[in-house]
C-alpha positions in Angstrom: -22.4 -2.4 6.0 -22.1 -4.4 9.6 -20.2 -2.7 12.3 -17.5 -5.0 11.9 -16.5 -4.5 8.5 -16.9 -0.7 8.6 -13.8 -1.1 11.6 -11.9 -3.3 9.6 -12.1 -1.5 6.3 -11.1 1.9 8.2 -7.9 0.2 9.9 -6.8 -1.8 7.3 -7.4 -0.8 3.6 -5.8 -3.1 1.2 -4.9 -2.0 -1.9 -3.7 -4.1 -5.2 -1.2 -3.1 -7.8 0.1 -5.1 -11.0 3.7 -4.3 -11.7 5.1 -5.0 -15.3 8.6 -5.0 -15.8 10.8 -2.6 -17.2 11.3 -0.3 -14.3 14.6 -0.5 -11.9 14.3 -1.4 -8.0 14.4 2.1 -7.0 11.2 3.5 -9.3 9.1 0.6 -8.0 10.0 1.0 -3.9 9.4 5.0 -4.6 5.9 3.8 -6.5 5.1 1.3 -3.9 6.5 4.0 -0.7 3.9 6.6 -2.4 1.0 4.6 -3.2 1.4 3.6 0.6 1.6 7.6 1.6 -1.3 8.3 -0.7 -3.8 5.5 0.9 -2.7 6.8 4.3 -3.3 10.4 3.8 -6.4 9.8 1.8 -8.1 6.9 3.7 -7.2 8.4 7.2 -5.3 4.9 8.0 -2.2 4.5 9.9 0.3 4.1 7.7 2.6 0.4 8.3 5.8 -0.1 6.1 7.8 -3.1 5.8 11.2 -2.9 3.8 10.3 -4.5 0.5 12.2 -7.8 -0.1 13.9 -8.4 -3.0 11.0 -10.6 -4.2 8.8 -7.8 -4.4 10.8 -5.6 -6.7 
């Protein structure tokens, strides 16, 4: 892996999760808050949080 995409990948991990409905807007900001926490703690990343839009949830 090049130097470049070893500094990126430890500074920005992206991480993709499929929602299905049938949960209320407070389940899926605390699912979305702790996946977030999770891949911060685990990954060693800096952690950046955004208040969800409406859109999200």
């Amino acid at each position: 892996m090049s130097q470049t995409l070893k500094r990126s990948a430890k500074t920005m991990p992206i991480i993709q999760v499929t929602l299905v409905e049938g949960h209320d807007d407070a389940v899926v900001a605390n699912f979305i808050k702790e996946i977030a926490h999770t891949a911060s703690r685990t990954l060693d990343a800096i952690l950046h949080l955004a208040k969800a839009s409406a859109s999200f949830l």
